[in-house]
N, C-alpha and C positions, 0 to 999 in steps of 0.2 A: 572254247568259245573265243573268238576274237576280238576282240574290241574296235571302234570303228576312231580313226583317227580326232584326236580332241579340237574341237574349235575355241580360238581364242579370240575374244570379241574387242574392241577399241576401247568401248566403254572399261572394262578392266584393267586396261593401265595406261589410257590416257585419262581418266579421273573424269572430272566433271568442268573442268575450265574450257575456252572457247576453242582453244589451239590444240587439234592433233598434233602433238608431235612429241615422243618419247624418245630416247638416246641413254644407254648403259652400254657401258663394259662389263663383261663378263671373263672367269676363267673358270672352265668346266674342265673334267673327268668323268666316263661314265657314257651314256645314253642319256640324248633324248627322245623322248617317244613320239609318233606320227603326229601331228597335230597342222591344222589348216589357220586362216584368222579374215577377218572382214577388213582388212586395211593392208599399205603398201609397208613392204619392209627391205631397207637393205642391210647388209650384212657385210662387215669388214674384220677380214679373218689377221691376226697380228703377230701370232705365234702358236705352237703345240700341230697336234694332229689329229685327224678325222675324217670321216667319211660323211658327205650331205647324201643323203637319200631324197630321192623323188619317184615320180610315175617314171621320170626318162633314164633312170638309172642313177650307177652313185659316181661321187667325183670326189676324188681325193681333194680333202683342204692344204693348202698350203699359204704362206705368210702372202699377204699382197690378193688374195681373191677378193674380191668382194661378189656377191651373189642377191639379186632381185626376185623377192616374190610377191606375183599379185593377189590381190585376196580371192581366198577358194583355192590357192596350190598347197596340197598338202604334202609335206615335208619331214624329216626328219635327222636327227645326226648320232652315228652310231660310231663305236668305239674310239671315244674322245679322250684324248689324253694330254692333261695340263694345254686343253683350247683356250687360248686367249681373243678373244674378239668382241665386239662393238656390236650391238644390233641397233637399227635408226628406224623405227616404226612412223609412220603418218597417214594420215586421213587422206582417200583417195580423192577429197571433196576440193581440199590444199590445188592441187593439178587438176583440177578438172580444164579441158580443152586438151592437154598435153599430154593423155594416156595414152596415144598410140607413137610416141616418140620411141625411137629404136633402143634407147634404152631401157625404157621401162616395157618393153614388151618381149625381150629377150629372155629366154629359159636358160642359157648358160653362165657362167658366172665371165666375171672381167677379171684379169690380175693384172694390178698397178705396178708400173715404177715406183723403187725409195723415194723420189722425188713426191708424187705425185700421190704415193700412200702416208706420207708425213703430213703434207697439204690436206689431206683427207681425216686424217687423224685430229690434227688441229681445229679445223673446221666441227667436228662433230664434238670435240670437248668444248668447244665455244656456244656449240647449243644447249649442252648439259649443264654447264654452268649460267648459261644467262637467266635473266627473269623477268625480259621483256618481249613479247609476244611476237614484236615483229623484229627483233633480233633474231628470234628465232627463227620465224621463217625466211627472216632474209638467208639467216646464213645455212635453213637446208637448201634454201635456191642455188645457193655458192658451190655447196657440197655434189649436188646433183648434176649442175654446169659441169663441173672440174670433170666427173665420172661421164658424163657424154662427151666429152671429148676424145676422149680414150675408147668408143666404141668404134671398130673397124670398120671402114668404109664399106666395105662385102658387107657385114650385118645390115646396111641400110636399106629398111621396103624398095624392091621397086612393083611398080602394078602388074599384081598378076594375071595373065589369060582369065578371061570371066569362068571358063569350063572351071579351072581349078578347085574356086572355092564352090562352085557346082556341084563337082564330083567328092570333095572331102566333106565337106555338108550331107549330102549324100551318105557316104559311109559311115559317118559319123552316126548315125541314125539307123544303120540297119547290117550291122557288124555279124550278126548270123549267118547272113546269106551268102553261099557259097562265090564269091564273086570272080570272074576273070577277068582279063586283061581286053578282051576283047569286047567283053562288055559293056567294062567302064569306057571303052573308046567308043563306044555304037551311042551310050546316054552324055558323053560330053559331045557328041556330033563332030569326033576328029578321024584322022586315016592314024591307028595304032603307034607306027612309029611318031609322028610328029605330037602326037596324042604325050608320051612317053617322050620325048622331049622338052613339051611345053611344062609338062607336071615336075620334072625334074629340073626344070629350073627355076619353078618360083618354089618348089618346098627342098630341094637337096638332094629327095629320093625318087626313083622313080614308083608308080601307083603299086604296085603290088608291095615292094618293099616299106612304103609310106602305110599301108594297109595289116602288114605284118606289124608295126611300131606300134600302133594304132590299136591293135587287138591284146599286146604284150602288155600297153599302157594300161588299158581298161582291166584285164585281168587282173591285174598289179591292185589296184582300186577296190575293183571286190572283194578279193581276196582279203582284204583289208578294213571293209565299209560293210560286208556283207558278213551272212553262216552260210550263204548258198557252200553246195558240195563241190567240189574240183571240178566233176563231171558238169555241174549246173553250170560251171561258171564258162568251162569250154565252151557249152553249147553257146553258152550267151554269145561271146565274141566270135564265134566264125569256128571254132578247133573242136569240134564234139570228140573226135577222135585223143583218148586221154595220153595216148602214148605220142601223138604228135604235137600235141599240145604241148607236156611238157617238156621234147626237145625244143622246140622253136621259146616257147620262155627263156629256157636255159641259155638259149641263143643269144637272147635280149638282156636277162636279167644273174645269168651266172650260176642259177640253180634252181629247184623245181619249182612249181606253184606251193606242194606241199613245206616245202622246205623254207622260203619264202614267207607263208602265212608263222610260220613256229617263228622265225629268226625275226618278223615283225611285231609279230603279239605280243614277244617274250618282252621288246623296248617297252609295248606300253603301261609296264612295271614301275618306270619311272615317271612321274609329273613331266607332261608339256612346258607346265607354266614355269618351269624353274628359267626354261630361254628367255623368259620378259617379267624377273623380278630381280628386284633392287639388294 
């Protein structure tokens, strides 16, 4: 049986005072296991090694990432060895108006310059240590500033064709269905090729490739959040076919759904909470 990834709530270690805002360093060994949270978190990795897990796959840590997640992504960090790193959790209440800045809405991580991961370093032990509330948020404002700066020009939105969020909306909702290309061009009301151009440059991918991500992600999730059966969960996303199913996984994620659910379940052996205790 699987266990479904742990949720970690605000209330739990931002205590009971008016000011979201938590900041610890940590040095792990080990696994941590899947777990999601209702608040903003960034992550600044300092030394050691590891892998972050997500729905989008895994990424090697290295000194200098830092990594954003918004609440409801769930996460995890597998074969961690002597990880040294910072987590900065706050309340998504802090930024309201501001959450759709490119920073905070970017699923990849950023790795800093020396320069500009000392500045970062500094800055979040300044919030650790203070005990004035708007020290505090003055200087996650600081800490946040310095990290947008450093986000690439190409990561910045620009407006996308209306069809786009149309059509992934769309999919989004109905991942069973046998879909082609051809049809997602007849329901965004384009000519296929231009259809396939437009899609591919406000998401990266073109629709079918964006549609295979799309169903590897959600697998990934159940397989994880559910006990539905392998088979149950192909059908769900689009793959009832078990044998195509789990090459295209494989494609995405490096090894089977089967193989996958064991190498997940087995982390959640370990406590989530240990990544946001003192």
């Amino acid at each position: 049986m699987t266990s479904a990834p742990r949720r970690i709530f605000g209330r739990q270690i931002f205590g009971t005072g008016p000011l979201t805002i938590y900041v610890h360093r940590h040095l792990f060994t080990g696994t941590l296991a899947p777990h999601d949270h209702d608040f903003l978190e960034a992550v600044l990795i300092l030394g050691g090694t590891g892998t972050h897990h997500t729905a989008q796959g895994d990424t090697a840590l290295l000194p200098g990432h830092v990594l954003f997640l918004r609440p409801g992504t769930w996460h995890a960090y597998l074969d961690c060895e002597d990880l040294d790193y910072i987590n900065c959790c706050f309340g998504a209440e802090l930024l309201r108006g501001v959450l759709d800045e490119p920073l905070l809405t970017r699923a990849a991580s950023t790795v800093l310059q020396p320069d500009d991961l000392d500045f970062c370093v500094r800055t979040l032990e300044s919030i650790e240590r203070s005990q004035s509330g708007l020290e505090r948020l003055g200087y996650l404002l600081v800490f946040l500033a310095r990290l947008a700066e450093q986000v690439p020009p190409e990561t910045v939105a620009h407006l996308p064709h209306p069809s786009t969020a149309l059509i992934k909306s769309h999919l989004e909702d109905t991942l069973a269905r046998p879909w082609t290309l051809t049809e997602l061009a007849a329901l965004a009301c384009l000519e296929p090729t231009y259809f396939v151009r437009r899609f591919r440059t406000d998401t990266g991918l073109p629709p079918m490739a964006w549609l295979a991500k799309l169903r590897a992600e959600r697998a990934a999730t159940l397989l994880l959040q559910t006990n539905l059966s392998i088979q149950e969960i192909g059908e769900r996303v689009g793959w009832s076919d078990l044998s195509y199913f789990a090459r295209r996984f494989r494609a995405h994620f490096g090894c089977s759904p089967s193989a996958y659910r064991i190498r997940l379940g087995q982390a959640n052996a370990t406590s989530a909470g240990l990544a946001y205790t003192r």
